[in-house]
Steps between C-alpha positions, in 0.01 A plus 500: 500500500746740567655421163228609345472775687792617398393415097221748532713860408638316206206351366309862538807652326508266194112531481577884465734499218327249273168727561729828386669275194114425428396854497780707403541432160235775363743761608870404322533719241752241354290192526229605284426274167244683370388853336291594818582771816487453824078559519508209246425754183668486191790727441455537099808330391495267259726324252827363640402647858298128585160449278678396176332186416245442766274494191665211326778464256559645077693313310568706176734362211749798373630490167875672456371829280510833632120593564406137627803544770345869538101392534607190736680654775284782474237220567703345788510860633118583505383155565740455855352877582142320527652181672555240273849325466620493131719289298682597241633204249690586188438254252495535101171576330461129409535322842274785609214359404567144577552593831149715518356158367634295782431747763854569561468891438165680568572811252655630189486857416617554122334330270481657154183452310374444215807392301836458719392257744179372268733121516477487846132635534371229244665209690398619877206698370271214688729451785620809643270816577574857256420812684479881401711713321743731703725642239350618099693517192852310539732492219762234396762424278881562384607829593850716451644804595387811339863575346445189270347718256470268195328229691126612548317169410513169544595478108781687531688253702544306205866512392618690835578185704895581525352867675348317811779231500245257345307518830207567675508533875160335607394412854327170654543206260146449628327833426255561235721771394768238389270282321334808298858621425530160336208535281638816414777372371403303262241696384751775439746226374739625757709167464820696602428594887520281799245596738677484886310372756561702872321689657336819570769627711776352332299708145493820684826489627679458130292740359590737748871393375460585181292824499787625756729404223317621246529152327176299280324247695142335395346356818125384591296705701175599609287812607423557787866526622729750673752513224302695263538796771865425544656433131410650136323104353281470231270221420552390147232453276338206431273536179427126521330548869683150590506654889152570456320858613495661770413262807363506897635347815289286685585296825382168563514252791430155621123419397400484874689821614167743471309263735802452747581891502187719368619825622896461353316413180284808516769715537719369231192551271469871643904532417574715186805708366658664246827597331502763758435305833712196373754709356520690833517141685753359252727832551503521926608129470771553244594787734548357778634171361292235700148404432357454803651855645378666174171346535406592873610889415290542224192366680591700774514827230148339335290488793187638318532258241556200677205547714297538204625161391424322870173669573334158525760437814414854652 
C-alpha cells in the first residue's frame, strides 16, 4: 500500500502530459498540415501551400513543340491552383494516343484538326473522346529565313538542294509534320533532300544558328510558335495545298475523362487563345528559360483571363 502510495504523483503527472500532448496540437504554428488558421478557417492559399491534389490526379501527355510545352505547364500551373495534382508525360504524338486509349494519360492538348492529325483521328475516332477547339487558324509547312530571297515556294526548292546542305531539319520522327513533309516531297519531286528527324528544340536551336550567321537553312515549322516574333521566317508556298489549309487545335482525352472530371472538362472547353495570349505565354517561358517558371508568371500576370477560363471551379 504504501508503494502505491507513493505511485500516485507520478501517475497524476503522466495523466497530465498525455492530456496536454492530446490538446495542444491546435496551437503549433509548425505542426499544421493543412490551409486552415488557428479558428479552423481557411487562410486562402492554395497551390503548392497543401490542397494540390486533394481533388484527384491529371495525367496530361506533352508533346516536345514549343506551344504544347507552353499550354501544358501553363495547365499544371492553373490546375494545382484549384487542387488537383498534375502529371506531365512527354511522349511523341504517336504513343500519345495509345496511351489515352489504355488509360495511361488522361489528356492531350494539341491536336490539329482537320488535316494534320486526320491519321490519328480516323483510327481512335471511336475510341478516344475529341473536345473543343482552343486555338483557330494554325499554319504548317517548310519555312526559311527571310534573307533567302529566291526561295518563296515550295517549287522553288527544286534545284537548290546544295543551298540547305541537301537537308531539312524536321522534328519528331513521329509528328504529322514529318509525314506531310514526306508527301511533300514527292509531290514536289524533291528527291534531293533528306528530311532530319529531331526535334522541336533541337529545330529551333539550328535555326537560331543560322539566322545569327546569316547562313540558308529550310526547316519544318508551325504557327502558332514563338519564333515568328523572334527571327525574320517565311512560310513557303505551297500551290499544291499538300499541308492542307488553315487548321484548329482541339484537345482530346481518355473516353471516360468527362464523366470522371466534369468540371476540368468544362473548363478546358471554356479555354481559348490567340496568337497574342499564346505568343505572350510562349515568350515569358523562352524568357525565363524553364517552363514551369515561365508558366506560373504568366498566369500570375493573366489573372483576369484565367478566371474566365475556370469559372465553372469558382
Amino acid at each position: 500500500m504504501n508503494n502505491f502510495k507513493k505511485l500516485i504523483p507520478a501517475l497524476f503527472l503522466g495523466m497530465i502530459l498525455l492530456l496536454a500532448a492530446c490538446g495542444g496540437g491546435g496551437n503549433d504554428e509548425g505542426s499544421s498540415g493543412d490551409n486552415t488558421d488557428g479558428n479552423g478557417e481557411s487562410n486562402g492559399e492554395t497551390s503548392e501551400e497543401g490542397t494540390s491534389g486533394e481533388k484527384g490526379e491529371i495525367k496530361i501527355g506533352l508533346n516536345n513543340w514549343a506551344e504544347n510545352v507552353a499550354v501544358s505547364n501553363m495547365w499544371k500551373v492553373i490546375l494545382e491552383n484549384k487542387g488537383y495534382t498534375v502529371d506531365l508525360t512527354q511522349v511523341e504524338k504517336g504513343a500519345l494516343y495509345t496511351a489515352l486509349e489504355g488509360g495511361d494519360l488522361d489528356v492531350g492538348l494539341e491536336v490539329w484538326l482537320p488535316n494534320t492529325d486526320k491519321p490519328f483521328y480516323e483510327q481512335y475516332k471511336d475510341k478516344l473522346a475529341w473536345h473543343d477547339v482552343w486555338f483557330e487558324g494554325t499554319t504548317l509547312g517548310l519555312a526559311v529565313p527571310t534573307y533567302v530571297e529566291d526561295v518563296n515556294s515550295m517549287s522553288d526548292l527544286k534545284g537548290k538542294a546544295d543551298m540547305f546542305g541537301g537537308k531539312i531539319v524536321g522534328i519528331d520522327a513521329g509528328a504529322s509534320l514529318m509525314k506531310l513533309t514526306k508527301d511533300a516531297l514527292k509531290e514536289y519531286e524533291l528527291e534531293n533532300y533528306e528530311l532530319q528527324s529531331s526535334s522541336g528544340p533541337v529545330m529551333t536551336a539550328e535555326l537560331g544558328k543560322a539566322v545569327e550567321d546569316e547562313e540558308p537553312i529550310l526547316v519544318t515549322l508551325w504557327k502558332p510558335h514563338w519564333v515568328f516574333a523572334e527571327y525574320d521566317v517565311k512560310f513557303l508556298e505551297d500551290s499544291k495545298k499538300v499541308y492542307g489549309e488553315k487548321e484548329d487545335i482541339n484537345w482530346v482525352s481518355r473516353k471516360a475523362f468527362a464523366e470522371d472530371q466534369p468540371q476540368v472538362t468544362e473548363v478546358l472547353n471554356t479555354w481559348k487563345m490567340d496568337d497574342q495570349s499564346l505568343g505572350s505565354l510562349m515568350n515569358v517561358i523562352k524568357e525565363e528559360g524553364d517552363p514551369a517558371a515561365g508558366a506560373k508568371k504568366w498566369v500570375e500576370n493573366h489573372q483576369d483571363l484565367v478566371k474566365e477560363w475556370t469559372s465553372a471551379m469558382e
